[in-house]
TORPAPA-174083 format. One line per field, with one value per residue: residue number from 1; residue in three letters; x, y, z of N, C-alpha, C in turn. Coordinates in nm, 2 decimals, always signed. Last residue first. Layout:
N
resi: (NUM,...) .
resn: (ALA,...) .
nc1: (X,...) .
nc2: (Y,...) .
nc3: (Z,...) .
cac1: (X,...) .
cac2: (Y,...) .
cac3: (Z,...) .
cc1: (X,...) .
cc2: (Y,...) .
cc3: (Z,...) .
end
This chain:
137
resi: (137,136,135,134,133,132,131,130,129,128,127,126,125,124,123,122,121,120,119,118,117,116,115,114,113,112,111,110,109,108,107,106,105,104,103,102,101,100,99,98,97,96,95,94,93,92,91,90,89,88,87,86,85,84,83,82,81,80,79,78,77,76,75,74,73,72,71,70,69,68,67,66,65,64,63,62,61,60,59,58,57,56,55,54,53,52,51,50,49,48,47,46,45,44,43,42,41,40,39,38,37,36,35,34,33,32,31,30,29,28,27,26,25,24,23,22,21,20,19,18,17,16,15,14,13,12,11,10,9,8,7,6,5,4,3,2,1) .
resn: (UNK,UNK,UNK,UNK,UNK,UNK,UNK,UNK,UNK,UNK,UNK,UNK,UNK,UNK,UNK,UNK,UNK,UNK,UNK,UNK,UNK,UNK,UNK,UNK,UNK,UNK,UNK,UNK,UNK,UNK,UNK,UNK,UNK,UNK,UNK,UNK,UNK,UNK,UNK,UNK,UNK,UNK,UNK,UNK,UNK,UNK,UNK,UNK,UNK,UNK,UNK,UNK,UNK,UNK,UNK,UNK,UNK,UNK,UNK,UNK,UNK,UNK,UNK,UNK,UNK,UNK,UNK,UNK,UNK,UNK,UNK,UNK,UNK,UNK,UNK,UNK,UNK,UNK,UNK,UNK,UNK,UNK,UNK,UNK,UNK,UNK,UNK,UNK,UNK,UNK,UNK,UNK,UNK,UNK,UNK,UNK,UNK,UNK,UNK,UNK,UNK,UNK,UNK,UNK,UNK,UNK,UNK,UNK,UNK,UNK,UNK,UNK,UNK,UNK,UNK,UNK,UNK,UNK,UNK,UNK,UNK,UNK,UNK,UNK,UNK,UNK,UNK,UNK,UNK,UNK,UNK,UNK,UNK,UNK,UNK,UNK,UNK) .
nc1: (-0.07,+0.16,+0.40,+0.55,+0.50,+0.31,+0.08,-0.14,-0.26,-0.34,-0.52,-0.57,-0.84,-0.67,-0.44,-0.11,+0.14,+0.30,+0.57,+0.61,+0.82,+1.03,+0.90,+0.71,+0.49,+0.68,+0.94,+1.06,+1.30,+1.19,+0.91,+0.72,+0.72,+0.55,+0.49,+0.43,+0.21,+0.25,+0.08,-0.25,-0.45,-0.66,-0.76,-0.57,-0.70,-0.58,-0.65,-0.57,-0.68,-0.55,-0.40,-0.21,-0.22,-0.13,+0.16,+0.33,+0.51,+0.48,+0.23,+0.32,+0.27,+0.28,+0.41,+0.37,+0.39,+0.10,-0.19,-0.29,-0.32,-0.50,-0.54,-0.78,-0.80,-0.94,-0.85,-0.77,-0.48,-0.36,-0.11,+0.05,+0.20,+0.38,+0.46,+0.63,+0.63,+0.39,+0.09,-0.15,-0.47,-0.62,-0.90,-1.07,-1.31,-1.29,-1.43,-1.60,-1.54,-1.77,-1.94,-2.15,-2.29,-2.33,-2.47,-2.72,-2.83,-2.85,-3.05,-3.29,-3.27,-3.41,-3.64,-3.78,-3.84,-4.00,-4.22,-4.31,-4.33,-4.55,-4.73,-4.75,-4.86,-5.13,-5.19,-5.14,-5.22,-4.98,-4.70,-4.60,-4.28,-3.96,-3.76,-3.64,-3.70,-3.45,-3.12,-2.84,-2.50) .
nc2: (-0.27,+0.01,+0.22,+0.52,+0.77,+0.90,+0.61,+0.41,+0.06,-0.23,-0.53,-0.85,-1.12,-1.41,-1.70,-1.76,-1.61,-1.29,-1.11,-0.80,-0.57,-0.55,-0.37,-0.15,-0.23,-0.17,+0.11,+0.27,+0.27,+0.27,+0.41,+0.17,-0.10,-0.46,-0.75,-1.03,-1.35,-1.66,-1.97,-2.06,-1.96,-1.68,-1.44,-1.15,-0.83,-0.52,-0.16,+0.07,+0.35,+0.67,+0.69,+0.94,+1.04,+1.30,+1.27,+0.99,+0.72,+0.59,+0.28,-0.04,-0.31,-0.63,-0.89,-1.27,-1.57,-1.71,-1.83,-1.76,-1.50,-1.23,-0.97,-0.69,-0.42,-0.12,+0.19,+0.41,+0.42,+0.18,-0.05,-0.20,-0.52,-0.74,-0.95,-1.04,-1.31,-1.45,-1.28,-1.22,-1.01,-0.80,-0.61,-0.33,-0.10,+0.18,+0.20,+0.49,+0.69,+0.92,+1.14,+1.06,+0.92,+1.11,+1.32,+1.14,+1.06,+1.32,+1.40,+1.18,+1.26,+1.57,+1.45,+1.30,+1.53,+1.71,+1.50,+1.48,+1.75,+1.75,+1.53,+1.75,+1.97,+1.89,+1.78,+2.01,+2.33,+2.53,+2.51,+2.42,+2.58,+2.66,+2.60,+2.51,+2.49,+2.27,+2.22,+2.12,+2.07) .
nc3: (+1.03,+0.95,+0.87,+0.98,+1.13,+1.00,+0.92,+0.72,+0.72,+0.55,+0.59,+0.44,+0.40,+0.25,+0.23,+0.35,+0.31,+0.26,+0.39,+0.55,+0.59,+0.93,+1.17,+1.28,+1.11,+0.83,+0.74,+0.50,+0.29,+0.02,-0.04,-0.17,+0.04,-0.04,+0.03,-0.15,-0.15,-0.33,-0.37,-0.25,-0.15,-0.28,-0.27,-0.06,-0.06,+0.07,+0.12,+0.32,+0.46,+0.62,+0.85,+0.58,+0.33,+0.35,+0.46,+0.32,+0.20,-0.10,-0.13,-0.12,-0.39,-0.39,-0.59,-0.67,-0.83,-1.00,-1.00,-0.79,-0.71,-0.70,-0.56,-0.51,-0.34,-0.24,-0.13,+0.02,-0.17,-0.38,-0.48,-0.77,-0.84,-1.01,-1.20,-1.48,-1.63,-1.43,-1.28,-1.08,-1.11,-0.96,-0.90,-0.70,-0.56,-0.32,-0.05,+0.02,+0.34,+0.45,+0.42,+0.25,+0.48,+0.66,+0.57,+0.47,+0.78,+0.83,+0.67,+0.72,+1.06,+0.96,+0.82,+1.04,+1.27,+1.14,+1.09,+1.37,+1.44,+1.28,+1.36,+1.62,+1.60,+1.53,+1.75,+1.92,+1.86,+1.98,+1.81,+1.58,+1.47,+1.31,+1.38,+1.15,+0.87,+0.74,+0.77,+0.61,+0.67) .
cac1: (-0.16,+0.10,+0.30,+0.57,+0.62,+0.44,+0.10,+0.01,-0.28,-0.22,-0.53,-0.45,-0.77,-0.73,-0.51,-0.24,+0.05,+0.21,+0.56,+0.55,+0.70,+1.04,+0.96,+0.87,+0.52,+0.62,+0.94,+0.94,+1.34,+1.28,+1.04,+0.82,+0.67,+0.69,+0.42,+0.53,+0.26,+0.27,+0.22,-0.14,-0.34,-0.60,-0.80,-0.51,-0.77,-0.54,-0.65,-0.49,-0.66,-0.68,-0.51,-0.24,-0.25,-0.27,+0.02,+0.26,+0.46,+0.58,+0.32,+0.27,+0.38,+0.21,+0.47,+0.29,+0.39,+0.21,-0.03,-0.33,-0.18,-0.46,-0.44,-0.80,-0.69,-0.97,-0.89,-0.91,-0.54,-0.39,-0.22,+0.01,+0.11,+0.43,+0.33,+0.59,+0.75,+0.50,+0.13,-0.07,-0.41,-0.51,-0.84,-0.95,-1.23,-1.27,-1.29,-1.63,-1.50,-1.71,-1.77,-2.03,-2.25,-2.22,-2.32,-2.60,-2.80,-2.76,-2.99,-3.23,-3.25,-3.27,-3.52,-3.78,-3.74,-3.87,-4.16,-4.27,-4.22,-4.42,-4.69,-4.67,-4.72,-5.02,-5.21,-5.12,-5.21,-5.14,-4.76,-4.70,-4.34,-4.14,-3.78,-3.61,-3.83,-3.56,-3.24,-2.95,-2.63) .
cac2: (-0.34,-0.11,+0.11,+0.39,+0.67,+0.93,+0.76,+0.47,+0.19,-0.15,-0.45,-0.73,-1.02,-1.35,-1.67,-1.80,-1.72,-1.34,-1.20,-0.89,-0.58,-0.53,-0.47,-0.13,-0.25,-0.21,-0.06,+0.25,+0.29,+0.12,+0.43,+0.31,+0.05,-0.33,-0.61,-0.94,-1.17,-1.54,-1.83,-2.05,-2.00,-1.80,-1.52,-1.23,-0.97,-0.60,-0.34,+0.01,+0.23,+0.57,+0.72,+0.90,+0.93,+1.28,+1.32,+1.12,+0.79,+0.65,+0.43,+0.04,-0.17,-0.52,-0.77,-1.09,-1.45,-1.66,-1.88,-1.87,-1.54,-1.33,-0.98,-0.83,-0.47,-0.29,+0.13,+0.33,+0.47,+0.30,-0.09,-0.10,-0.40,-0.66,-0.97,-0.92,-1.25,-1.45,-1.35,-1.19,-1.11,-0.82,-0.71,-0.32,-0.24,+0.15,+0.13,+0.38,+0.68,+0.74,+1.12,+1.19,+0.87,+0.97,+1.35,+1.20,+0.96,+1.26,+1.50,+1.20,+1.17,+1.48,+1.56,+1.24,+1.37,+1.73,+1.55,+1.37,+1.71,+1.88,+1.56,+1.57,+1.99,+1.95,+1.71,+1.90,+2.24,+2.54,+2.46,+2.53,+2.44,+2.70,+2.66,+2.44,+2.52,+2.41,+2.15,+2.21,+2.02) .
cac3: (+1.00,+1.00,+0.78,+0.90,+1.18,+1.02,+0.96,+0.75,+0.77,+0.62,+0.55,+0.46,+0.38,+0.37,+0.16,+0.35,+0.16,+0.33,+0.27,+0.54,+0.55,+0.75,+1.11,+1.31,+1.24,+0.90,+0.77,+0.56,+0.45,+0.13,+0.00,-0.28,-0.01,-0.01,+0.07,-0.09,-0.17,-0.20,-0.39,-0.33,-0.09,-0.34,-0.25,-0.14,-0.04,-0.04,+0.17,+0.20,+0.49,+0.54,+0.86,+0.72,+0.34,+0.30,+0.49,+0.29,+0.34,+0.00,-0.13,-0.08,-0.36,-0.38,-0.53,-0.68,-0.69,-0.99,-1.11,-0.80,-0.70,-0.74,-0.60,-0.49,-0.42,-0.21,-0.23,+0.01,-0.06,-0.33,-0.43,-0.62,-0.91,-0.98,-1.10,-1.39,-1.48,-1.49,-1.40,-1.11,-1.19,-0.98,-0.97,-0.81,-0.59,-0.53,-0.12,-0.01,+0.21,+0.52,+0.49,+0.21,+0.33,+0.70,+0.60,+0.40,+0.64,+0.88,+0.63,+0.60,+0.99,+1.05,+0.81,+0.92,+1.30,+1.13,+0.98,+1.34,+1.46,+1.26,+1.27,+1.65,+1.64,+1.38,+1.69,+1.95,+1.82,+2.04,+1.96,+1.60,+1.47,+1.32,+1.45,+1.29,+0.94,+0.77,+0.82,+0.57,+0.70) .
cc1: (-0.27,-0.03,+0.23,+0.42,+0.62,+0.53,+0.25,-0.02,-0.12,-0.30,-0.44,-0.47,-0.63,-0.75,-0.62,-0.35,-0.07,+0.17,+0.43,+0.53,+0.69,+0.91,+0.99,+0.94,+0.62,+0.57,+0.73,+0.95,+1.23,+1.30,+1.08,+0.92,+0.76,+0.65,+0.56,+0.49,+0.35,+0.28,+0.21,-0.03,-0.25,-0.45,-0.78,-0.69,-0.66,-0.62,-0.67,-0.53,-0.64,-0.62,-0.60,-0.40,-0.31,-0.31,-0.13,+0.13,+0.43,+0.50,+0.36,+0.31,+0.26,+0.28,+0.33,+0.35,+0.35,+0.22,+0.08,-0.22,-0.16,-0.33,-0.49,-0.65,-0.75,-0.94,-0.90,-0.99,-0.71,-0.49,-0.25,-0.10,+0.11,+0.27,+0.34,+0.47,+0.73,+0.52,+0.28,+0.00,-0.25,-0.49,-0.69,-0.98,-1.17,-1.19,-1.34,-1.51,-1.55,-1.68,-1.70,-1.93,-2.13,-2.19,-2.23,-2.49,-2.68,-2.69,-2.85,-3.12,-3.17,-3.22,-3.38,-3.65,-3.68,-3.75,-3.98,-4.17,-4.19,-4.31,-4.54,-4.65,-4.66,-4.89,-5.13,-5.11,-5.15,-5.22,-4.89,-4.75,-4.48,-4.25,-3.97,-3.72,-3.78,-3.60,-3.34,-3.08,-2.73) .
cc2: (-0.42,-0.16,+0.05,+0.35,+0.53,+0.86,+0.79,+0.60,+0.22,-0.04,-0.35,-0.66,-0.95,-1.21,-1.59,-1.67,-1.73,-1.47,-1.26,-0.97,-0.71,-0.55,-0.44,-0.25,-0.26,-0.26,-0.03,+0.11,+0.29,+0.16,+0.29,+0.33,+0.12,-0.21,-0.50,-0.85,-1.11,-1.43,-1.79,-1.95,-2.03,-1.85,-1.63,-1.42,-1.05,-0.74,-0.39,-0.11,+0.17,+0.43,+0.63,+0.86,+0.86,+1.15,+1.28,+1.15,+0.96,+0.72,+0.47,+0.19,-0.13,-0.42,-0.66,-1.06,-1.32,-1.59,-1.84,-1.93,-1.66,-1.43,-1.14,-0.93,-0.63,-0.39,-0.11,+0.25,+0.42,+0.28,+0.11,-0.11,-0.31,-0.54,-0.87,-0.99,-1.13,-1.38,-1.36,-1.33,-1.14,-0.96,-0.71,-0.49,-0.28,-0.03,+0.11,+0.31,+0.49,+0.70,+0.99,+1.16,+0.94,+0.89,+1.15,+1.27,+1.01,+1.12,+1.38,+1.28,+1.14,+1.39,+1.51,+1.34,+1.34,+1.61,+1.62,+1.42,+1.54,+1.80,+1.64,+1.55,+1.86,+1.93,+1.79,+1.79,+2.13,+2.38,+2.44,+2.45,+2.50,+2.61,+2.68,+2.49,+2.43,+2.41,+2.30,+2.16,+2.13) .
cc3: (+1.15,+1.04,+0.93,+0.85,+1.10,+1.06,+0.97,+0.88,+0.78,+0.63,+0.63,+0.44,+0.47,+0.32,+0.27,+0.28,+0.24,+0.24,+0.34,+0.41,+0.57,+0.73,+0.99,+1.29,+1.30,+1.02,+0.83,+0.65,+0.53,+0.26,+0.11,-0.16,-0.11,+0.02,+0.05,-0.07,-0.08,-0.27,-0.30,-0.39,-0.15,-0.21,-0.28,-0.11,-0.12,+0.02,+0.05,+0.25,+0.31,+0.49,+0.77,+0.72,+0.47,+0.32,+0.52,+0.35,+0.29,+0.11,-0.04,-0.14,-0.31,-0.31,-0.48,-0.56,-0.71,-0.84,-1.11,-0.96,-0.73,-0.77,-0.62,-0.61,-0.43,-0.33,-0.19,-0.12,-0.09,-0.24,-0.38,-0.56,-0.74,-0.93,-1.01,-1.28,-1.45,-1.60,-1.39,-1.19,-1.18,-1.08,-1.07,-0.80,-0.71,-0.53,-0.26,-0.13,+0.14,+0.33,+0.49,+0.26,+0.25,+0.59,+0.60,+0.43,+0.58,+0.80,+0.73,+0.61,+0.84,+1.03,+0.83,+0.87,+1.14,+1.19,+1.00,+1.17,+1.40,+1.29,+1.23,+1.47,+1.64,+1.46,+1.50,+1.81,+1.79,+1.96,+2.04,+1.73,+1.61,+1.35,+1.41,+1.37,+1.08,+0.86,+0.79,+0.65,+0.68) .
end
């Protein structure tokens, strides 16, 4: 964060110092705007289509999967448990009630909510969070 002129603000005049400070509010403000824009990750939206006989696709970290299922089943692969992943969020929108999605991960020994994954039909969003002890939602 880059704020100026913290400190120079001119006190014998009442009427420049409410300006000054109305200007350094305005600052702040803007300069806060852009940390919380910078840090708060915005989900890359993806479209799925799934089709006979692959329906097969992944789904990645902050990303917002919209899997279609309205002709076929569909597999959504989580990824293997890793670090960097902890924490950020994997969401998939199935918008059709029709079929179903399977939730797996790359590594088979991941369970979810210390269950297997989840086959899901009603139509909604899913969204999983990892950390070191597995998947869950």
């Amino acid at each position: 964060m880059t704020l100026a002129h913290i400190n120079s603000f001119t006190t014998d005049n009442p009427a420049k110092l409410s300006r000054e400070l109305s200007d350094f509010e305005d600052r702040v403000s803007k300069e806060l705007d852009n940390v919380r824009a910078s840090s708060v990750p915005v989900p890359l939206v993806s479209k799925y289509l799934a089709a006979q006989p692959i329906g097969i696709v992944s789904v990645q970290p902050d990303q917002q999967l919209s899997v279609d299922t309205s002709r076929a089943d569909s597999t959504v692969i989580l990824p293997a448990l890793s670090p960097k992943n902890f924490g950020r969020s994997f969401r998939v929108i199935k918008p059709s009630a029709a079929n179903v999605i399977q939730f797996v991960c790359q590594d088979p020994a991941v369970l979810c909510n210390a269950a297997a994954f989840p086959v899901v039909v009603a139509a909604g969003p899913y969204i999983f969070y990892c950390d070191a002890l597995g998947y869950y939602r």
